[in-house]
VMD Tcl script that draws the C-alpha trace (Angstrom):
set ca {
  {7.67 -29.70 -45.93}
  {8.64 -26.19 -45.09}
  {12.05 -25.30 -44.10}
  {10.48 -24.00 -40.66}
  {8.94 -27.11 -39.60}
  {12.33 -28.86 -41.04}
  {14.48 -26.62 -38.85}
  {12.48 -28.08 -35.33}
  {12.57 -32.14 -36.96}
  {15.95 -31.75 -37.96}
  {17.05 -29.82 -34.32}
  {15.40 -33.38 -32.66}
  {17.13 -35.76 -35.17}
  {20.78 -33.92 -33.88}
  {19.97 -34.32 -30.62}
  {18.75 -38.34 -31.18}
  {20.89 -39.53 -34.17}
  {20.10 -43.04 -33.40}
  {16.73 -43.12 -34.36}
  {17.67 -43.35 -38.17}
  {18.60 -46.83 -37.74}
  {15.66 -47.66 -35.74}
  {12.83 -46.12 -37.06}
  {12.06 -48.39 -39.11}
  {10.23 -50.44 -36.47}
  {7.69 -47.29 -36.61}
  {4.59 -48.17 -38.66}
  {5.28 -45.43 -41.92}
  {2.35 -43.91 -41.55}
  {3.29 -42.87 -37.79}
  {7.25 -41.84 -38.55}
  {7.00 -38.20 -39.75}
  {4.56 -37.70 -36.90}
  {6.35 -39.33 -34.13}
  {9.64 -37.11 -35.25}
  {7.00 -33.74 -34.73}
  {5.87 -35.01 -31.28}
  {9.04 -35.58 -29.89}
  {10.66 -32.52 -31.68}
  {7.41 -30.54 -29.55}
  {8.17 -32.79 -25.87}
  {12.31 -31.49 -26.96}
  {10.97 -28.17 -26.73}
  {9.30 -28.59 -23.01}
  {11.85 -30.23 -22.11}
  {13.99 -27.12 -22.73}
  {11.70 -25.03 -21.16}
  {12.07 -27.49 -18.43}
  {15.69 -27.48 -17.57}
  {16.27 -24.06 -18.36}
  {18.60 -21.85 -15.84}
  {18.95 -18.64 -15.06}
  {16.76 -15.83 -15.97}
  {13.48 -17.57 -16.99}
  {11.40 -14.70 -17.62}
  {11.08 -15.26 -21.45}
  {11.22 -19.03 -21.64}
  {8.29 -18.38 -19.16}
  {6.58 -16.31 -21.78}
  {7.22 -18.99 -24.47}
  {5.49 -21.79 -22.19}
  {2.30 -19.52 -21.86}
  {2.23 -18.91 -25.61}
  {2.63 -22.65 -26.22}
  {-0.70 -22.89 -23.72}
  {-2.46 -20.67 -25.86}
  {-1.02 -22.72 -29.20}
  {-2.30 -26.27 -27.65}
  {-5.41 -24.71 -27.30}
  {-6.22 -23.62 -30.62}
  {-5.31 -27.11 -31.89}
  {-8.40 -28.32 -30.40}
  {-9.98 -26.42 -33.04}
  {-7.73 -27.24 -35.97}
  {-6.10 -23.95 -35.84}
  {-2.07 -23.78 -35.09}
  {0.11 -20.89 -35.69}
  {3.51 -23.16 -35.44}
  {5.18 -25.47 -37.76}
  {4.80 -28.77 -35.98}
  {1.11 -28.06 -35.56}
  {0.75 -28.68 -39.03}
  {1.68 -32.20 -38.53}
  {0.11 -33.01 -34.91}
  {-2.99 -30.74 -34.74}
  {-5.27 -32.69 -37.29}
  {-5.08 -35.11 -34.68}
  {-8.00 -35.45 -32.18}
  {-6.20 -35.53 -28.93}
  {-6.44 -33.90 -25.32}
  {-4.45 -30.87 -26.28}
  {-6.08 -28.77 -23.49}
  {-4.74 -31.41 -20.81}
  {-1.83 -30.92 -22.12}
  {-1.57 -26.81 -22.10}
  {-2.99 -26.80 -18.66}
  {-0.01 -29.11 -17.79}
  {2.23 -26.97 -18.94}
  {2.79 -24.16 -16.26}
  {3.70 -27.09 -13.44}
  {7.22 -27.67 -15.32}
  {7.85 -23.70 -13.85}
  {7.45 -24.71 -10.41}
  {9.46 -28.85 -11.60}
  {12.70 -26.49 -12.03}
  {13.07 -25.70 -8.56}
  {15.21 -28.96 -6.82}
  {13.26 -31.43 -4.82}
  {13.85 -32.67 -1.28}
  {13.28 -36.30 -2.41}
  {12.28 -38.94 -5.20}
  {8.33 -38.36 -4.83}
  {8.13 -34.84 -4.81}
  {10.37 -35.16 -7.77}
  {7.89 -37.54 -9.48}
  {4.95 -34.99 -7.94}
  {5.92 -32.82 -9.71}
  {5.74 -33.66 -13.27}
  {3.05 -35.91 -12.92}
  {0.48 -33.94 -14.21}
  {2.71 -33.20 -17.24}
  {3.50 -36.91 -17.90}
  {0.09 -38.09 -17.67}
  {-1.08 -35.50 -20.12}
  {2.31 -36.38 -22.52}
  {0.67 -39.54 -22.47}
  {-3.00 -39.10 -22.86}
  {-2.37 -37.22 -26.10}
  {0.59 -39.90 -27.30}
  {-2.23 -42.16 -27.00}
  {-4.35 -40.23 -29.37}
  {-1.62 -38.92 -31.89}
  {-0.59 -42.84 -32.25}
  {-3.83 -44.11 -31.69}
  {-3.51 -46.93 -29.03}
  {-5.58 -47.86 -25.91}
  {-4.65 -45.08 -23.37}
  {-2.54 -47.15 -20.14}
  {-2.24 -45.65 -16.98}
  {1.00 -47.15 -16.47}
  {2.47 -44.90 -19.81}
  {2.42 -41.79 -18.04}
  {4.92 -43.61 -15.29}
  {7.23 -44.69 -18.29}
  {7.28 -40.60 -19.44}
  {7.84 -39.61 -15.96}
  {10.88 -41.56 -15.60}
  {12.09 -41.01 -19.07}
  {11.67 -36.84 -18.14}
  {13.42 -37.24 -14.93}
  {16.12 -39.21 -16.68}
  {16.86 -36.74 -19.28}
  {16.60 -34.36 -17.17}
  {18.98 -35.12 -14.83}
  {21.50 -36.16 -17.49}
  {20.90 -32.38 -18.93}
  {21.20 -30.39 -15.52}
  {23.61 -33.33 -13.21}
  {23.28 -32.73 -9.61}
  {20.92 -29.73 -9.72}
  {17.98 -32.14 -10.92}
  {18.70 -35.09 -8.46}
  {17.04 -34.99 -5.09}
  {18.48 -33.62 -2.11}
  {17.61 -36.48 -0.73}
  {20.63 -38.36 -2.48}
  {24.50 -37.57 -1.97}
  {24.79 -36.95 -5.80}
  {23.13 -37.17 -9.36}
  {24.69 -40.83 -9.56}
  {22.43 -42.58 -6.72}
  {19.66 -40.95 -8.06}
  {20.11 -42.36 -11.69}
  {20.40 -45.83 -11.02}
  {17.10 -45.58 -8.86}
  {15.37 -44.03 -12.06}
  {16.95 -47.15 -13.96}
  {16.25 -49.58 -11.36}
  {12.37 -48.90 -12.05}
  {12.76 -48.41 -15.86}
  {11.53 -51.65 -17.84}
  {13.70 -52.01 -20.96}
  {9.82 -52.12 -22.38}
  {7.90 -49.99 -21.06}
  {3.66 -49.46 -21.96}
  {2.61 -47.21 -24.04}
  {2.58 -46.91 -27.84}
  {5.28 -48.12 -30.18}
  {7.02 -44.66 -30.96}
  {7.54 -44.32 -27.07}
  {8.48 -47.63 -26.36}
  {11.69 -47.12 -29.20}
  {12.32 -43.81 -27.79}
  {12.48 -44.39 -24.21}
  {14.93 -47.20 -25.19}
  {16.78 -45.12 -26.60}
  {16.85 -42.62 -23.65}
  {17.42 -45.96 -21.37}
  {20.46 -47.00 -23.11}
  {22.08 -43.51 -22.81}
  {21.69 -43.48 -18.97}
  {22.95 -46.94 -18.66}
  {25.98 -45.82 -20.53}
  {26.27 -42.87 -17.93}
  {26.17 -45.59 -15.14}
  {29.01 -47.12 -16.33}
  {31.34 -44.04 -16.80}
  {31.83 -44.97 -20.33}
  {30.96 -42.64 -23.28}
  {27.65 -43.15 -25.33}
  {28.81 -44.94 -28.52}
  {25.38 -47.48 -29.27}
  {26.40 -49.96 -31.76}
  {23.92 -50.39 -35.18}
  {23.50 -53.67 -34.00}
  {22.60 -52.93 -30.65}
  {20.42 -50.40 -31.63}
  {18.63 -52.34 -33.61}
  {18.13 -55.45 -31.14}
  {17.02 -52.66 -28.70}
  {14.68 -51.12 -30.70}
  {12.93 -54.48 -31.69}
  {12.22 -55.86 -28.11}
  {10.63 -52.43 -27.80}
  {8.64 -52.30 -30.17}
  {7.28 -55.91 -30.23}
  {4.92 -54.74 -27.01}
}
mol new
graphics top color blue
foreach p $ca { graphics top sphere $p radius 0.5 }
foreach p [lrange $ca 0 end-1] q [lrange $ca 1 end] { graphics top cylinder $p $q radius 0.2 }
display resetview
């Protein structure tokens, strides 16, 4: 593994230290790519939430188009591709997806232009999750990466990401966790993941700091991955 590719894995695994104990639910032959897809949805999402001057993050989303698109042919230019693009999947989909998280940045008036908004991203995250981890392709994932987007998003920017609609980033958390399943569809990598993400905003809800215990990780982890 080269020290480039290492450098994005390793950047994901700081951020989400609590998927050592729990990837072990994660069929091996799916681990080491699971860890390159989410360490390439870390880098949208950063591209995402970004502030201020956005001209070259801008520039970095349209070369990331252009990247997607030559994995179609087998072709990549950047570390993870190594690991994702020998996988059949819609990468197109998801590079024409790609330029609506410029326009996501911008506040929304309420909870379904907020969900607008990314849609076309999350259904795209989804339709190639489906084909990196080869499962059935469910309409309802692409709700359960929505959420899980405008969850971490919101927990990355506070008030600035929460509808105007709502008197502060608070009310609109606990409506994205009122319609987050603690298993949500989708394959078994996302389903461990987004309870991951789920326990960190329920620990925001209750004021307290994020300190998951092995053992609660693990229980977690299990009901999420049993389907």
């Amino acid at each position: 593994m080269s020290s480039a590719l290492d450098s994005f894995l390793d950047k994901w695994r700081a951020r989400w230290p609590e998927w050592t104990f729990v990837e072990r639910f994660v069929d091996e032959a799916d681990r080491a790519r699971a860890v390159a897809w989410f360490a390439l949805l870390q880098e949208f999402d950063d591209m995402l939430n970004t502030t201020g001057d956005t001209t070259p993050v801008d520039a970095k989303l349209a070369w990331w188009g252009e990247e997607l698109r030559s994995w179609n042919t087998q072709r990549s230019r950047h570390p993870l591709g190594r690991v994702l693009e020998p996988v059949r999947a819609p990468w197109a989909q998801l590079a024409d997806a790609l330029p609506g998280l410029i326009a996501a940045r911008a506040r929304p008036a309420d909870a379904a232009q907020a969900r607008s908004s990314l849609s076309a991203y999350a259904a795209a995250v989804a339709a190639v999750e489906a084909a990196v981890f080869n499962t059935a392709s469910l309409p309802a994932a692409a709700d359960a990466v929505l959420t899980q987007t405008l969850a971490q998003r919101v927990q990355e920017l506070g008030v600035a990401a929460a509808p105007q609609e709502f008197s502060g980033e608070t009310a609109w958390e606990k409506v994205l966790q009122a319609g987050w399943p603690a298993r949500v569809p989708g394959p078994r990598p996302r389903r461990i993941y987004a309870a991951l993400a789920r326990g960190r905003l329920q620990a925001r809800l209750r004021g307290g700091e994020y300190q998951p215990s092995p053992a609660g990780l693990l229980w977690r982890s299990w009901w999420a991955a049993r389907g």
